[in-house]
N, C-alpha and C positions, 0 to 999 in steps of 0.2 A: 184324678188319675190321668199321668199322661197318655199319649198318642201311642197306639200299640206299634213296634217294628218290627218288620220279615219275619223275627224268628218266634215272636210272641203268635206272629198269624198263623207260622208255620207247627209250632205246637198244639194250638186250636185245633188247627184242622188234622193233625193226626191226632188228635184223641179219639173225632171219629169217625178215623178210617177201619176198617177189619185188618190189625196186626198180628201176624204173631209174631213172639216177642222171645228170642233166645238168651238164656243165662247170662250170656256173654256182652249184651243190648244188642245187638244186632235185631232189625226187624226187618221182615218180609210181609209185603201187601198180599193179603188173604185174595186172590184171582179166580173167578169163575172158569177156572182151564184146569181139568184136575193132572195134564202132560206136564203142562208149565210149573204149577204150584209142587210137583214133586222135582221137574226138574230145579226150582229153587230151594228146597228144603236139602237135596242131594249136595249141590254146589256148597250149601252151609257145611252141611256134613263134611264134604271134602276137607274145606280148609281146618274145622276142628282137627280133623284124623291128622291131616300135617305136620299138625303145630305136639303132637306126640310122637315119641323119638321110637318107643317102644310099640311094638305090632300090639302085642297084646293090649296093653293100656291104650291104643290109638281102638282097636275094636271097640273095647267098652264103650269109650267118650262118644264114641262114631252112633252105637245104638242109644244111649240115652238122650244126647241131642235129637237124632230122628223122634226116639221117643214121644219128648216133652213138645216137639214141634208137629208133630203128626195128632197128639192130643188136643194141644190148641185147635187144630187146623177145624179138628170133626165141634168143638166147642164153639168157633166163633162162627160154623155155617151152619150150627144148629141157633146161634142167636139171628141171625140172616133171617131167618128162616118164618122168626114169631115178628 
């Protein structure tokens, strides 16, 4: 096997970091600041709502992304945790 490079190491070491990980691959570092960690789930949030032209369908996307990333959030700081 050859010599591993940056990006081999850089995979390593996020597999394990605590991510959460949005539909979209977007991931956010699971942070013991629970200010910060919603001001980054919100940011996410934002740019999905954007990229929807339509208010309505931009709501939807808006809560299921929180959703799915607020479900992570409680899942990987209960792995933290054992």
């Amino acid at each position: 096997m050859g010599k591993k490079t940056h990006v081999d190491k850089d995979r390593e070491l996020a597999e394990h970091l605590p991510l959460l990980r949005c539909e979209c691959g977007a991931e956010i570092l699971l942070l013991p600041d629970l200010k910060v960690m919603n001001h980054a789930i919100e940011v996410h949030v934002a740019n999905h709502r954007k990229k929807e032209k339509d208010r309505t369908k931009a709501a939807k996307v808006a809560s299921h992304i929180r959703q799915i990333l607020i479900e992570q959030l409680f899942e990987k700081a209960g792995e933290l945790d054992k």
